[in-house]
C-alpha positions as a printed Julia matrix, in Angstrom:
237×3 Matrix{Float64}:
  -82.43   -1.69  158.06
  -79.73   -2.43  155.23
  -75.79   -2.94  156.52
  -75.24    0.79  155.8
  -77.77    2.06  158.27
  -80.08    3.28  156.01
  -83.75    2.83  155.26
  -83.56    1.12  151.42
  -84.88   -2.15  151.02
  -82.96   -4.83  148.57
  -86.0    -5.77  145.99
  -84.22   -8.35  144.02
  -85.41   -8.61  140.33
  -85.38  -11.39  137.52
  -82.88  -11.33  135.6
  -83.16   -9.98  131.77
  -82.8   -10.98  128.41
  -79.67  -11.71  127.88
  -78.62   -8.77  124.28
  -77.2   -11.11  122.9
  -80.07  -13.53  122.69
  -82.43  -10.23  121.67
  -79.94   -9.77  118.9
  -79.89  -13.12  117.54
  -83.67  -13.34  117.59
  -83.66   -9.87  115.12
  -80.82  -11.24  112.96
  -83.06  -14.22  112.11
  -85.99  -12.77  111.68
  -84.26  -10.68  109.32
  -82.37  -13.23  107.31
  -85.5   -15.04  106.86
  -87.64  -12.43  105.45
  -84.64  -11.62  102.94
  -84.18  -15.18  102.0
  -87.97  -14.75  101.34
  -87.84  -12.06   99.38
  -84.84  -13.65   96.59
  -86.06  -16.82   96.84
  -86.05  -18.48   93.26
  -89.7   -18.89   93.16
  -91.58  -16.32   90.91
  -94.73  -15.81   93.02
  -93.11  -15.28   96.28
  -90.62  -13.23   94.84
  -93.49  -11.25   92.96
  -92.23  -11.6    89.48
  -95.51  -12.08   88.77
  -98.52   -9.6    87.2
 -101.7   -10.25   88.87
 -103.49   -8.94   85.68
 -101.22  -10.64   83.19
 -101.83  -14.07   84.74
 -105.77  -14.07   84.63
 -107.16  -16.2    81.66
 -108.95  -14.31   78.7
 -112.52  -16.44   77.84
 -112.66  -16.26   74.17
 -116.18  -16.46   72.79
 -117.06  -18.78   70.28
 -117.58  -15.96   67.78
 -114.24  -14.77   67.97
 -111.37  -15.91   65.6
 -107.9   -15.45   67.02
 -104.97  -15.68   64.47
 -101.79  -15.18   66.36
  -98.49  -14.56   64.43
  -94.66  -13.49   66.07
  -95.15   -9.73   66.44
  -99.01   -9.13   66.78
 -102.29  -10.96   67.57
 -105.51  -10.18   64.9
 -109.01  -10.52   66.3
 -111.56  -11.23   64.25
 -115.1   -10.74   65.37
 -119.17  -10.2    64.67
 -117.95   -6.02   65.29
 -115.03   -6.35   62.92
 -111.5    -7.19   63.64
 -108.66   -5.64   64.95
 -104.64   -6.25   65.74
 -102.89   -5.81   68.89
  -99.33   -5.77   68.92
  -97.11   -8.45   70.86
  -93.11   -7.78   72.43
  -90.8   -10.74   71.4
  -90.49  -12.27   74.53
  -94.76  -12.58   75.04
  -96.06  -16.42   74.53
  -99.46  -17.07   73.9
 -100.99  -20.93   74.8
 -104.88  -22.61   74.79
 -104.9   -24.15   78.08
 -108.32  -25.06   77.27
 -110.47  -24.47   73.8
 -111.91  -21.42   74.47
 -109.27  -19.43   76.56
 -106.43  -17.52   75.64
 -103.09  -17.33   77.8
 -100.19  -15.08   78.03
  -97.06  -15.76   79.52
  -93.63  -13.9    79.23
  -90.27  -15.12   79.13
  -88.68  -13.49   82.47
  -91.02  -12.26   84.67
  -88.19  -10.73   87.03
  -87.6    -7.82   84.24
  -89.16   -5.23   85.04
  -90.21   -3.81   81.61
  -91.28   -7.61   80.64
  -93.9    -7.69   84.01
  -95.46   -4.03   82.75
  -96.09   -5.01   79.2
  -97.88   -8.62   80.79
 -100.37   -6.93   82.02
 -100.64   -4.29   79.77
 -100.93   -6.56   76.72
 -103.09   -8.68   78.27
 -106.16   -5.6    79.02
 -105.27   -4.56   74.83
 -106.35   -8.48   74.13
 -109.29   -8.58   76.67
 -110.76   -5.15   75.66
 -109.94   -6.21   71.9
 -112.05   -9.45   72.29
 -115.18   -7.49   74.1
 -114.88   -4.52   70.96
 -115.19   -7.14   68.67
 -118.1    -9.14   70.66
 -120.22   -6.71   72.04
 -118.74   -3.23   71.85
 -117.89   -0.33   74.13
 -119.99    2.71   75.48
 -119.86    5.48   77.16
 -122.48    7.85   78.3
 -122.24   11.71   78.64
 -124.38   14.0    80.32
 -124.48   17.87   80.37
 -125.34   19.79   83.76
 -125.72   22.85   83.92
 -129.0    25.87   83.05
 -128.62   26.02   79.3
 -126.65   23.31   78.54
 -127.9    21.51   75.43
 -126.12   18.84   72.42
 -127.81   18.12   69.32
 -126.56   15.74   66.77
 -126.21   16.91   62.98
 -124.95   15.96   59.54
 -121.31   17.79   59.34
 -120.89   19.78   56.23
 -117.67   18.96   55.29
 -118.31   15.32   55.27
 -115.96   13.07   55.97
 -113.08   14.91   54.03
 -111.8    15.83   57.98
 -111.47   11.81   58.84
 -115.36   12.08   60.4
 -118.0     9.99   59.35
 -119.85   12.5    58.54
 -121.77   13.58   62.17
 -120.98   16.35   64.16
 -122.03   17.28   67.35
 -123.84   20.99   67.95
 -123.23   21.46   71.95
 -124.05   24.48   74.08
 -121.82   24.56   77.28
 -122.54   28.3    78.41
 -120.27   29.91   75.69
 -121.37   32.84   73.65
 -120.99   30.71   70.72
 -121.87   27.17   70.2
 -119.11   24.39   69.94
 -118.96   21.81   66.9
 -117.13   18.08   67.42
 -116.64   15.9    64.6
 -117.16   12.65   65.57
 -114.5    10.19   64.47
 -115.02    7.83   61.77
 -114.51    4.26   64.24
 -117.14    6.23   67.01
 -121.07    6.48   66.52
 -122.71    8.67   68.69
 -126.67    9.36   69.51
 -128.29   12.28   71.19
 -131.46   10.0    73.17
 -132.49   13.93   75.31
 -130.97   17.22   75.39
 -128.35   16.68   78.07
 -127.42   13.29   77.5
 -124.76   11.78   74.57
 -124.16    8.31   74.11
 -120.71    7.38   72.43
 -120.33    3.93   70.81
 -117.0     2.2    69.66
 -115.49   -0.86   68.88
 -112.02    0.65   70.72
 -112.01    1.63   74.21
 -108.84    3.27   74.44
 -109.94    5.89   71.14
 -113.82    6.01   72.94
 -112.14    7.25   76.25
 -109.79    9.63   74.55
 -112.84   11.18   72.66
 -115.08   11.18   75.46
 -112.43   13.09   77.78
 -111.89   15.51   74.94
 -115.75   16.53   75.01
 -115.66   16.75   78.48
 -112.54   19.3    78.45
 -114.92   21.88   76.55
 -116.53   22.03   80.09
 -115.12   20.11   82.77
 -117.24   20.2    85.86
 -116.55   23.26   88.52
 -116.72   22.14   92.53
 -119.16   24.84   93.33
 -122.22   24.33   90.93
 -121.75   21.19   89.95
 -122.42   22.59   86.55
 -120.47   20.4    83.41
 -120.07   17.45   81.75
 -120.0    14.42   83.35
 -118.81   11.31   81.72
 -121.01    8.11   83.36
 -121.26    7.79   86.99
 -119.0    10.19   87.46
 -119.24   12.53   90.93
 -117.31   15.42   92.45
 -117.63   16.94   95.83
 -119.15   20.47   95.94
 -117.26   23.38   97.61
 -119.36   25.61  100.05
 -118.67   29.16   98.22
 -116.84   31.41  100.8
 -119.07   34.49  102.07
 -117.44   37.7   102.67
């Protein structure tokens, strides 16, 4: 029985946390992961491009002459320029690799370009080497490409190749091919586009596959590599 006459038993408890000790234990932990964050360094900061920093192997073919506003590659393919900002720096750590720094990696603009820059060089090094392609296939009941001489020559900036496709259309659809892309018909249903330039093969590549981009319930198209999409079940009434 308690002193009051009633029936409640005293359970005594431990005693808790003290808030104040809670709230110096949160105040740390946050002071520390902000002194983290603006600490001087570049890589814990993350003024850093994971893409920019990566070392570009430069084949023994390949002739790089570097100037203040652009980089020339010279190579079995050909040779092409890719343009550099002011505050890029290019160094040989080693004879045959190519590196690319920038001057303040905490600017924003300056990280973007880093990496971007850097994917122009590497992708100008492999055009010059050993080329880009990318195959194309047509799916679909009907759907045919042939490859043909184009009668107005090159007078439209072609080199003088068209391609003759058949996506379903009432009519058939004509694509001059572009005088830095070579293209070859190896079936029917499949085209296989060839370029020096990756960034002008994709652009050309997506433009064929606009004429008929593949639809989610026959799978019916054109497809641009490995490319997949899920089918739709059609909706019965």
């Amino acid at each position: 029985m308690s002193p009051r006459g009633d029936d409640h038993t005293h359970v005594e408890t431990q005693p808790r946390q003290p808030i104040r000790r809670i709230w110096k234990s949160c105040l740390d932990f946050a002071m520390n992961t902000l002194r983290r964050r603006c600490s001087t360094s570049p890589r814990v900061c993350g003024f850093i491009s994971n893409i920019g920093k990566q070392p570009i192997p430069i084949p023994s073919n390949v002739t790089l002459a570097p100037s203040s506003t652009s980089l020339t590659v010279k190579g079995p393919l050909g040779e092409t320029t890719v343009p550099l900002e002011p505050y890029m720096k290019l160094s040989f750590p080693q004879q045959d690799v190519l590196s690319l720094a920038v001057e303040d990696g905490a600017v924003k603009h300056q990280r973007a370009m880093w990496g971007t820059i850097r994917s122009l060089i590497n992708n100008a090094v492999i055009g010059m080497t050993n080329g880009f392609s990318k195959p194309l296939y047509l799916v679909g009941v009907g759907y045919r490409a042939a490859l043909e001489d184009d009668p107005r020559g090159t007078l439209a900036g072609g080199n003088g190749k068209r391609l003759n496709l058949k996506l379903g259309h009432s009519h058939n659809i004509f694509v001059p091919i572009p005088a830095h892309i070579t293209a070859e018909v190896p079936s029917a249903t499949k085209i296989v586009l060839s370029s020096t330039n990756n960034v002008a093969l994709g652009h050309f590549a997506a433009k064929i596959r606009r004429l008929r981009p593949p639809e989610p319930y026959k799978g019916k198209g054109v497809f641009i590599g490995d490319e997949t999409i899920r089918l739709r079940a059609i909706k019965k009434k």
